[in-house]
PDB file of N, CA, C and O in Angstrom:
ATOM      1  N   UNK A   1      52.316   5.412-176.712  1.00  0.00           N
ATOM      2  CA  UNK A   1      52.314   4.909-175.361  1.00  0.00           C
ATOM      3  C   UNK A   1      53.101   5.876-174.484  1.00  0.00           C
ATOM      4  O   UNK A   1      53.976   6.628-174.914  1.00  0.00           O
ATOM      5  N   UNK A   2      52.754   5.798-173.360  1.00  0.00           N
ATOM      6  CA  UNK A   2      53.164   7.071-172.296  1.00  0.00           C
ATOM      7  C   UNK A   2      54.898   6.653-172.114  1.00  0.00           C
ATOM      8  O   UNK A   2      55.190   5.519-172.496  1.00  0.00           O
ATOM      9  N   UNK A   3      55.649   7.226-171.742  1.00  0.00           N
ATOM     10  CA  UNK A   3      56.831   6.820-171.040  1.00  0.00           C
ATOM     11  C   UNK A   3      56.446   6.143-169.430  1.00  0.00           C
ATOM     12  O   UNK A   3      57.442   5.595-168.958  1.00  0.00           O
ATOM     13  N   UNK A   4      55.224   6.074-168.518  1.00  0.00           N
ATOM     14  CA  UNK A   4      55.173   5.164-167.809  1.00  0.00           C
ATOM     15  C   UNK A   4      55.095   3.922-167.940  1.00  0.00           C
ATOM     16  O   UNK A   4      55.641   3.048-167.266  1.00  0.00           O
ATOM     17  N   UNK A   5      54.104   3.791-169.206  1.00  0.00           N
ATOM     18  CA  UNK A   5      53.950   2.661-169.068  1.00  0.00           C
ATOM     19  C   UNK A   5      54.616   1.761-169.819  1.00  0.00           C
ATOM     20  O   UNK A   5      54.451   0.541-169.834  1.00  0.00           O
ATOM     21  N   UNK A   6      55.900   2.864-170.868  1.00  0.00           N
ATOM     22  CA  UNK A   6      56.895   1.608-171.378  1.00  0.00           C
ATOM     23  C   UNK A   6      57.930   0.897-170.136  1.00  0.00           C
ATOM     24  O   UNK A   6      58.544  -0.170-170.163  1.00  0.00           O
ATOM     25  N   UNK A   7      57.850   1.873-169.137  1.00  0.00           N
ATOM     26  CA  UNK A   7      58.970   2.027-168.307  1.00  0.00           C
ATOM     27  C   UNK A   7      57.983   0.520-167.606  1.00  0.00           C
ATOM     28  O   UNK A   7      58.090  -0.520-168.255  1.00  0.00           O
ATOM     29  N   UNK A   8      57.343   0.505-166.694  1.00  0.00           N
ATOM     30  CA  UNK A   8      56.622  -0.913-166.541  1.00  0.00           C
ATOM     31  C   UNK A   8      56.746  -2.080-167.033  1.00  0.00           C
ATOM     32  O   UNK A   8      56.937  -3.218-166.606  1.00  0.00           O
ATOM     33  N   UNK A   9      56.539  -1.360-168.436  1.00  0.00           N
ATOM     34  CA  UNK A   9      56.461  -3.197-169.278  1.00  0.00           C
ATOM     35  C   UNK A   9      57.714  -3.632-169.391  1.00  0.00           C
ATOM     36  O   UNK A   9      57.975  -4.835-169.410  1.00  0.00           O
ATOM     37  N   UNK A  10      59.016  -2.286-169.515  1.00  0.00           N
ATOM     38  CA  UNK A  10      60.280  -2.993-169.407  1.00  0.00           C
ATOM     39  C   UNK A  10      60.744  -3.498-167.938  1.00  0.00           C
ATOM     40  O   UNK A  10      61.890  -3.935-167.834  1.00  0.00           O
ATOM     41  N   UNK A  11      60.185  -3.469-167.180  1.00  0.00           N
ATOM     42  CA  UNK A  11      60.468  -3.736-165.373  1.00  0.00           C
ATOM     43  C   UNK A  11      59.991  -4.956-166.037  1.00  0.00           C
ATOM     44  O   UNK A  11      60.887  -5.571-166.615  1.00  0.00           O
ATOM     45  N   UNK A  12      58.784  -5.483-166.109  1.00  0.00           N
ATOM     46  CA  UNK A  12      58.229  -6.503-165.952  1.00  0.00           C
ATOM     47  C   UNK A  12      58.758  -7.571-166.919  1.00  0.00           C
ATOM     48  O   UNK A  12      59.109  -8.616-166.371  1.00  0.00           O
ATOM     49  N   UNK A  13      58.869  -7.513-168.111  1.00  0.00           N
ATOM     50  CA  UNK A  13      60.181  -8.138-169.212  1.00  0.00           C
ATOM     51  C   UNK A  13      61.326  -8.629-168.635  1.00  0.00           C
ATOM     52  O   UNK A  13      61.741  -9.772-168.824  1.00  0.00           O
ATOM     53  N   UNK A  14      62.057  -7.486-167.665  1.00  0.00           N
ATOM     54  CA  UNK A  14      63.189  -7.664-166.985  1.00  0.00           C
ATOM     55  C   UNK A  14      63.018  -8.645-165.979  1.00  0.00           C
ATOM     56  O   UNK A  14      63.861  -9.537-165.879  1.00  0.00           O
ATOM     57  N   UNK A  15      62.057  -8.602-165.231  1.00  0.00           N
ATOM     58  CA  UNK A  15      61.625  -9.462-164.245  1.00  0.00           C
ATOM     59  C   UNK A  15      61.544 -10.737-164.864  1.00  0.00           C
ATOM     60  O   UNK A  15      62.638 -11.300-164.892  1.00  0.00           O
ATOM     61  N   UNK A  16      60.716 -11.303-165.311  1.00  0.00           N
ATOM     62  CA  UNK A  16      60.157 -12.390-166.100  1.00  0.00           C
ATOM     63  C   UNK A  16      61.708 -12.639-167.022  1.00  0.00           C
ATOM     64  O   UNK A  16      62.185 -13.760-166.845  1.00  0.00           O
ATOM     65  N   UNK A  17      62.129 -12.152-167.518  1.00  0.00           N
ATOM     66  CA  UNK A  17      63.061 -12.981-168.179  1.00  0.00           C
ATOM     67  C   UNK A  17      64.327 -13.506-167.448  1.00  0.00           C
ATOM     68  O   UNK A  17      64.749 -14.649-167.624  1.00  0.00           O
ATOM     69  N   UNK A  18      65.106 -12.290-166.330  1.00  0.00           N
ATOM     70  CA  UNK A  18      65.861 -12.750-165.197  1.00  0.00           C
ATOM     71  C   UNK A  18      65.342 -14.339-164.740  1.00  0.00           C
ATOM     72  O   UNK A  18      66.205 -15.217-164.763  1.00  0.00           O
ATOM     73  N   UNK A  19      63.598 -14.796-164.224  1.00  0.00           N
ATOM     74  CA  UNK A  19      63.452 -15.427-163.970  1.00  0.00           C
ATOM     75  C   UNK A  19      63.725 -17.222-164.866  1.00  0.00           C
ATOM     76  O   UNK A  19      64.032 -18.356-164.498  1.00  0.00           O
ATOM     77  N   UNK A  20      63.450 -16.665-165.914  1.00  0.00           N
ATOM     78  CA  UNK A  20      64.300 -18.139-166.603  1.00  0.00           C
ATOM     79  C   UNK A  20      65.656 -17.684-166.446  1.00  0.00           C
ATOM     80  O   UNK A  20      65.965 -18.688-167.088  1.00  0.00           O
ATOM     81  N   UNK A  21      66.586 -17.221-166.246  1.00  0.00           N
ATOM     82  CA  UNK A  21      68.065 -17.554-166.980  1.00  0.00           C
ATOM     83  C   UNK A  21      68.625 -18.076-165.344  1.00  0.00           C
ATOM     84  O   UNK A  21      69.380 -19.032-165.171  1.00  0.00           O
ATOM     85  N   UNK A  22      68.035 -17.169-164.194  1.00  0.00           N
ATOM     86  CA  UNK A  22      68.750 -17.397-163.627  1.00  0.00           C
ATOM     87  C   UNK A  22      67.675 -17.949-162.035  1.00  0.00           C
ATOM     88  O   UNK A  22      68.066 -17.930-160.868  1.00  0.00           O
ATOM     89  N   UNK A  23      66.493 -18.328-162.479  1.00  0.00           N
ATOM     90  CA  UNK A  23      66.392 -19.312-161.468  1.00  0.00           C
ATOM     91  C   UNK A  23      65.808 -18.411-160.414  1.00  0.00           C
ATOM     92  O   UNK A  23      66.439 -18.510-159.362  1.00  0.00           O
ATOM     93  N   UNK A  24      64.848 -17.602-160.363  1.00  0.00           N
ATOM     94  CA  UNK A  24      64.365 -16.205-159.923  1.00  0.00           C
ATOM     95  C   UNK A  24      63.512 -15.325-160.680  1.00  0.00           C
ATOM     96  O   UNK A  24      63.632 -15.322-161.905  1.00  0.00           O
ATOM     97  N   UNK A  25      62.709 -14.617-160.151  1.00  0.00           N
ATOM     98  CA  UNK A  25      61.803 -14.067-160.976  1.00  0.00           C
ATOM     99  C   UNK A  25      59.737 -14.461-161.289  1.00  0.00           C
ATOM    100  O   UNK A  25      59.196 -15.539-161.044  1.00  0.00           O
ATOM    101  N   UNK A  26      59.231 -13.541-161.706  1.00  0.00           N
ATOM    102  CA  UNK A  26      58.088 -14.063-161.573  1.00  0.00           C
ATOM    103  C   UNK A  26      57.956 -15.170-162.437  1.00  0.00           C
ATOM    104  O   UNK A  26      58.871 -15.326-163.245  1.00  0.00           O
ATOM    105  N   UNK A  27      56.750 -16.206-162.451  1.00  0.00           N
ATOM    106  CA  UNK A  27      56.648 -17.155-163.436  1.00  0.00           C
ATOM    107  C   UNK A  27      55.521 -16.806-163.788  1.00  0.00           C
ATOM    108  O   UNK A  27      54.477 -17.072-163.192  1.00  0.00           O
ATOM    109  N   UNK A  28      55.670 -15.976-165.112  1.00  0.00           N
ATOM    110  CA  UNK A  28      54.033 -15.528-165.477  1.00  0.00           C
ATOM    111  C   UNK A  28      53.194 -16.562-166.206  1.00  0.00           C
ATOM    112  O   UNK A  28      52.032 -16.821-165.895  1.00  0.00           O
ATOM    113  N   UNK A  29      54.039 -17.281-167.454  1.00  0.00           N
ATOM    114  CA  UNK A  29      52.748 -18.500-167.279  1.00  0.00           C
ATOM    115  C   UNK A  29      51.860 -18.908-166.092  1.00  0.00           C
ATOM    116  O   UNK A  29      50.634 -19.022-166.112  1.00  0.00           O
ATOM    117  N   UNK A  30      52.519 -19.066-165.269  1.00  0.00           N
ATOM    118  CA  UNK A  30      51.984 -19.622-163.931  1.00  0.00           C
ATOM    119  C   UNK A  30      50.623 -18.591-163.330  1.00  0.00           C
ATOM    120  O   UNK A  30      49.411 -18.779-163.226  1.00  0.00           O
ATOM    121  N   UNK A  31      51.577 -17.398-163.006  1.00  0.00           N
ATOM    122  CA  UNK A  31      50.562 -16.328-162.917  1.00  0.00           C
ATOM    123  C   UNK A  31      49.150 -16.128-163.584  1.00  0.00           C
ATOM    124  O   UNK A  31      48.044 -15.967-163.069  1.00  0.00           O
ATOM    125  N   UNK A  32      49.549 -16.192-164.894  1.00  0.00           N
ATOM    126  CA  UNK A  32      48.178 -15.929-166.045  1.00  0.00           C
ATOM    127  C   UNK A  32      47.416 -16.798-165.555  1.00  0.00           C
ATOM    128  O   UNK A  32      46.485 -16.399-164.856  1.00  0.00           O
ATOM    129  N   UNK A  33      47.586 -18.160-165.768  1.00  0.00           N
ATOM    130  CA  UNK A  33      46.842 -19.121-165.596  1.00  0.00           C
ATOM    131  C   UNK A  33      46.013 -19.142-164.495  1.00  0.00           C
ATOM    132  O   UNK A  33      44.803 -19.369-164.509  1.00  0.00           O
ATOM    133  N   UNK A  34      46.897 -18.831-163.279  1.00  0.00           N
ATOM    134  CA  UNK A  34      46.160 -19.036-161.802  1.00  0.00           C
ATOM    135  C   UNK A  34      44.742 -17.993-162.041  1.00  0.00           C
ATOM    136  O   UNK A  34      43.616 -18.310-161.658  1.00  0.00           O
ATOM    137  N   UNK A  35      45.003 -16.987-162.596  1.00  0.00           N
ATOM    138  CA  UNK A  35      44.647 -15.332-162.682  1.00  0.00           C
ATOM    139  C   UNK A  35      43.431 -16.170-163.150  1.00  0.00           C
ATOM    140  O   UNK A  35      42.390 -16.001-162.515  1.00  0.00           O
ATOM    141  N   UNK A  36      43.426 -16.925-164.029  1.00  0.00           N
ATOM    142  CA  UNK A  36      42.278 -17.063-165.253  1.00  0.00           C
ATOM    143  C   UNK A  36      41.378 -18.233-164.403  1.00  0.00           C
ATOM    144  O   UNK A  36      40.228 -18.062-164.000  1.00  0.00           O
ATOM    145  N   UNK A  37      42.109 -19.336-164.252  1.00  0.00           N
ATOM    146  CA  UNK A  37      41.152 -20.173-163.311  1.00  0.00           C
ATOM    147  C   UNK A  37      40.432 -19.613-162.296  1.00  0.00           C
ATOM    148  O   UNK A  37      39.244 -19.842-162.067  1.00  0.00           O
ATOM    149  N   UNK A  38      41.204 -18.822-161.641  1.00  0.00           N
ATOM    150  CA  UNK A  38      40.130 -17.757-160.466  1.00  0.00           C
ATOM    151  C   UNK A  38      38.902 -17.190-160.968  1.00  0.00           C
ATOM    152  O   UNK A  38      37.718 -17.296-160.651  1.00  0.00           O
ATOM    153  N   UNK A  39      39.317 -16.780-161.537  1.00  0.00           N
ATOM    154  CA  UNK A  39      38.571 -15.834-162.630  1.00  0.00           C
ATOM    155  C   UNK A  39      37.370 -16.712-162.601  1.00  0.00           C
ATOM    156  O   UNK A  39      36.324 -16.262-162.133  1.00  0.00           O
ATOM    157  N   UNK A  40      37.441 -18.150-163.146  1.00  0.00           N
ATOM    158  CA  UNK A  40      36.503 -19.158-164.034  1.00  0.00           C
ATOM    159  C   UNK A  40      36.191 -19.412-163.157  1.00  0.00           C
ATOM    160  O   UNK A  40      34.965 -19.315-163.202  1.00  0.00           O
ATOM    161  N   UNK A  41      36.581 -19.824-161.923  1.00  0.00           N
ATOM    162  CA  UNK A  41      35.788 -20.372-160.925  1.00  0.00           C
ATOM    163  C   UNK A  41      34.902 -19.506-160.288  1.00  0.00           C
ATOM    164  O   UNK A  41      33.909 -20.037-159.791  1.00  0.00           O
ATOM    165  N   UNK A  42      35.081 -17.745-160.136  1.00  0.00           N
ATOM    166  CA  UNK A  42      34.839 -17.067-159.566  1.00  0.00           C
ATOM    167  C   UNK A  42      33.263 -17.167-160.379  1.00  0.00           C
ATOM    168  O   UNK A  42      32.177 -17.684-160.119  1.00  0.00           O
ATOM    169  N   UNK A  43      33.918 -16.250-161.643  1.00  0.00           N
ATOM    170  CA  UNK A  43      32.390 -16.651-162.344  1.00  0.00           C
ATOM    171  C   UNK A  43      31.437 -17.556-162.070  1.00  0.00           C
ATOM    172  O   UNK A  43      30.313 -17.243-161.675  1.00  0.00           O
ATOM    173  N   UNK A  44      31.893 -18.920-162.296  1.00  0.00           N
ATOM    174  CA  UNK A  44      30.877 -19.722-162.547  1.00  0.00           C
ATOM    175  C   UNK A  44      30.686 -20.742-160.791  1.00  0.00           C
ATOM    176  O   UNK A  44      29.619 -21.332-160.629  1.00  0.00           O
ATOM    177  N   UNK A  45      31.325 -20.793-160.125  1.00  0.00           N
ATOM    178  CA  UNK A  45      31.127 -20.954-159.195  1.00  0.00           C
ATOM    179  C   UNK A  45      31.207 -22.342-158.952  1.00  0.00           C
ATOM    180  O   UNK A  45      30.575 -22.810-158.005  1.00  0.00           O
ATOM    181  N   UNK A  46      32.114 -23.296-159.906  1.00  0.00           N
ATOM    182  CA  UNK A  46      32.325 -24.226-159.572  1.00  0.00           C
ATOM    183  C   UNK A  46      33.515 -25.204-160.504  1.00  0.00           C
ATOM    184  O   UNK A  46      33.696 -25.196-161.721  1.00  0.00           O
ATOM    185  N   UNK A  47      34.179 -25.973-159.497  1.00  0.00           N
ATOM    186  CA  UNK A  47      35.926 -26.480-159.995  1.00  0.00           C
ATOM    187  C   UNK A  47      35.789 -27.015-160.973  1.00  0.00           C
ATOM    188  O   UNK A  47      36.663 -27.877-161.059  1.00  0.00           O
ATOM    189  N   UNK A  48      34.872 -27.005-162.205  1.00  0.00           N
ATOM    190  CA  UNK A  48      34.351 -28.052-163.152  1.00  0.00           C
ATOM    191  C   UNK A  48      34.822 -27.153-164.532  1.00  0.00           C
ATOM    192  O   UNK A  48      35.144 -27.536-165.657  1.00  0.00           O
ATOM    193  N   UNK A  49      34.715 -25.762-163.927  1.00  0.00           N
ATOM    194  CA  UNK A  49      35.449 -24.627-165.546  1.00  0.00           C
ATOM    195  C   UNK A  49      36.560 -24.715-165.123  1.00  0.00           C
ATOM    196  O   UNK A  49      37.019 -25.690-165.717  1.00  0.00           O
ATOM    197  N   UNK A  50      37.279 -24.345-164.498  1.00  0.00           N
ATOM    198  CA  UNK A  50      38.611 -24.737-164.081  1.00  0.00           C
ATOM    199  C   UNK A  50      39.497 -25.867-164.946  1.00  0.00           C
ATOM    200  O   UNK A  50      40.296 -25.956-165.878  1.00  0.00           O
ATOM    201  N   UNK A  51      39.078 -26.327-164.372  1.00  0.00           N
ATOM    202  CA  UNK A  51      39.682 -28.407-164.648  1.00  0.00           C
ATOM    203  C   UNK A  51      39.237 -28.367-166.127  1.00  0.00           C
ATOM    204  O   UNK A  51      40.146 -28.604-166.922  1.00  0.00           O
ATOM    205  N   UNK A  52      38.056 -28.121-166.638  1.00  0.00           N
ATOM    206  CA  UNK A  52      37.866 -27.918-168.132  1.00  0.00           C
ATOM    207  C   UNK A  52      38.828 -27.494-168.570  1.00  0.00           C
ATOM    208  O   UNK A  52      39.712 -28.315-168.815  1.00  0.00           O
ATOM    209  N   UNK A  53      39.117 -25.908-168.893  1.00  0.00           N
ATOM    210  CA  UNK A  53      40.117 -25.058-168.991  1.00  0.00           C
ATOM    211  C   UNK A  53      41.248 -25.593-169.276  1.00  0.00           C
ATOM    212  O   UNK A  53      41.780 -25.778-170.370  1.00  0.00           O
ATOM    213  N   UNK A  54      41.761 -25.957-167.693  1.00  0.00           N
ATOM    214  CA  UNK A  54      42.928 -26.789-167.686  1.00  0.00           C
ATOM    215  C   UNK A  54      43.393 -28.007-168.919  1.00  0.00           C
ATOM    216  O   UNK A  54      44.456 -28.044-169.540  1.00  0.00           O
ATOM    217  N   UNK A  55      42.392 -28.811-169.006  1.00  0.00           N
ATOM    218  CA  UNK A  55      42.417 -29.849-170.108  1.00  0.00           C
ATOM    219  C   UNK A  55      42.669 -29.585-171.367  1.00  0.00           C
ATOM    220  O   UNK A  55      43.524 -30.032-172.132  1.00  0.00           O
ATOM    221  N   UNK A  56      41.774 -28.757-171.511  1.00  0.00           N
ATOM    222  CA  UNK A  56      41.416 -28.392-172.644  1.00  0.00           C
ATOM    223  C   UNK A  56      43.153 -27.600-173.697  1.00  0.00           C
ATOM    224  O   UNK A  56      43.607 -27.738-174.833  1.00  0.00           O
ATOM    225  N   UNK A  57      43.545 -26.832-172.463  1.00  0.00           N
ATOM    226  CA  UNK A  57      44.728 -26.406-172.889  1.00  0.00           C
ATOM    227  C   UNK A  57      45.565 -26.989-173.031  1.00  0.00           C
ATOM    228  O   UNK A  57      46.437 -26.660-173.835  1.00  0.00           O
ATOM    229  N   UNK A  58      45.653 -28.470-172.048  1.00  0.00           N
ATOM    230  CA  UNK A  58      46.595 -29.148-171.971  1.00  0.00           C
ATOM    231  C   UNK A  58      46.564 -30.230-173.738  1.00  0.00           C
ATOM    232  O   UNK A  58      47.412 -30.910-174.317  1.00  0.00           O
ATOM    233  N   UNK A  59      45.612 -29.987-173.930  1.00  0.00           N
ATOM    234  CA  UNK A  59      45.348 -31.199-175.074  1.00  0.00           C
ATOM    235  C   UNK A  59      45.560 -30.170-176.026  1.00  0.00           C
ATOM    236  O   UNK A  59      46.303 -30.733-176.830  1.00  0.00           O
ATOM    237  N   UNK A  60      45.338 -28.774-176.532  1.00  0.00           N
ATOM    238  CA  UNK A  60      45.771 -27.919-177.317  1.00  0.00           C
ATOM    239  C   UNK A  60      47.284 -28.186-177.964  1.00  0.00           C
ATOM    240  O   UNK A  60      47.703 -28.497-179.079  1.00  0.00           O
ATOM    241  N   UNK A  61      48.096 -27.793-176.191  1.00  0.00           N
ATOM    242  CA  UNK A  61      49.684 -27.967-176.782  1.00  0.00           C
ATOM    243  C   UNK A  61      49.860 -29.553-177.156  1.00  0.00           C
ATOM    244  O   UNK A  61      50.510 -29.806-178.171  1.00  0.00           O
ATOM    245  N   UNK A  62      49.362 -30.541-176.458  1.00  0.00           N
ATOM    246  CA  UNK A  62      49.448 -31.836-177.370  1.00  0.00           C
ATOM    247  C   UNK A  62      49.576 -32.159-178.601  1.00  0.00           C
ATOM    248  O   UNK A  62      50.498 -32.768-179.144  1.00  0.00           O
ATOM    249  N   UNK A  63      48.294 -31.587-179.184  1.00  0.00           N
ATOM    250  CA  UNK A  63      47.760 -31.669-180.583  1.00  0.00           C
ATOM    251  C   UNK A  63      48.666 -30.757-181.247  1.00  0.00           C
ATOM    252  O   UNK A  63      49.096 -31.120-182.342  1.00  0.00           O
ATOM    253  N   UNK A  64      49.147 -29.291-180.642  1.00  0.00           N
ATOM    254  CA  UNK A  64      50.390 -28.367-181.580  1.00  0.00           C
ATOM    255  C   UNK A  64      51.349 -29.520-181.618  1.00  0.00           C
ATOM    256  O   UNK A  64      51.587 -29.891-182.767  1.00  0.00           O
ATOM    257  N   UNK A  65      51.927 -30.147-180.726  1.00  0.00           N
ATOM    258  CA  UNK A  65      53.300 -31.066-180.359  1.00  0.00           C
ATOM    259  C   UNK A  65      52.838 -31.908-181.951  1.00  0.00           C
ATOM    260  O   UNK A  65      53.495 -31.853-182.991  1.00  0.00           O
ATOM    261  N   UNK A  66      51.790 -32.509-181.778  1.00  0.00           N
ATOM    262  CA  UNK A  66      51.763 -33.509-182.842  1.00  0.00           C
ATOM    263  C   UNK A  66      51.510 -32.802-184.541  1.00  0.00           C
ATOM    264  O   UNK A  66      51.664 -33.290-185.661  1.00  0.00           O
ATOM    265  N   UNK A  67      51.147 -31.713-184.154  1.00  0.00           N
ATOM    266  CA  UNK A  67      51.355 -31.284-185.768  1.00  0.00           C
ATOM    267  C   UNK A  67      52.833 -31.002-185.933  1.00  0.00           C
ATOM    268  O   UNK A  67      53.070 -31.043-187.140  1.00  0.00           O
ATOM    269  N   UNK A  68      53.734 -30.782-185.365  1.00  0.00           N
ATOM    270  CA  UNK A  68      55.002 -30.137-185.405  1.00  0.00           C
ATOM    271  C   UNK A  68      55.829 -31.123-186.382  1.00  0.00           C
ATOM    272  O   UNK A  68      57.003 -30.878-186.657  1.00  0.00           O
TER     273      UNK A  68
END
């Protein structure tokens, strides 16, 4: 890997982790997600992959919670 682009991924690490400890920072879960629903909606052209998506993930970590 280049020295740019370690230098990036450590900005962005730095960023993102500042943001939990101290209440600041990007929230990349948040980010990804938005990124991806756009995405799904863009594609398909309607709030129905989205909201799928959404569920679908939401019942994922459920079901991890309950195997735990």
């Amino acid at each position: 890997m280049c020295q740019g682009k370690r230098r990036l991924i450590s900005v962005v690490q730095s960023i993102a982790d500042r943001g939990g400890r101290k209440g600041w920072g990007i929230p990349l879960p948040q980010v990804v997600g938005g990124i991806v629903f756009a995405v799904a909606y863009e594609i398909e052209g309607s709030l129905m992959v989205p909201i799928t998506i959404h569920v679908l993930g939401n019942l994922a970590i459920f079901m991890r919670s309950m195997m735990s």
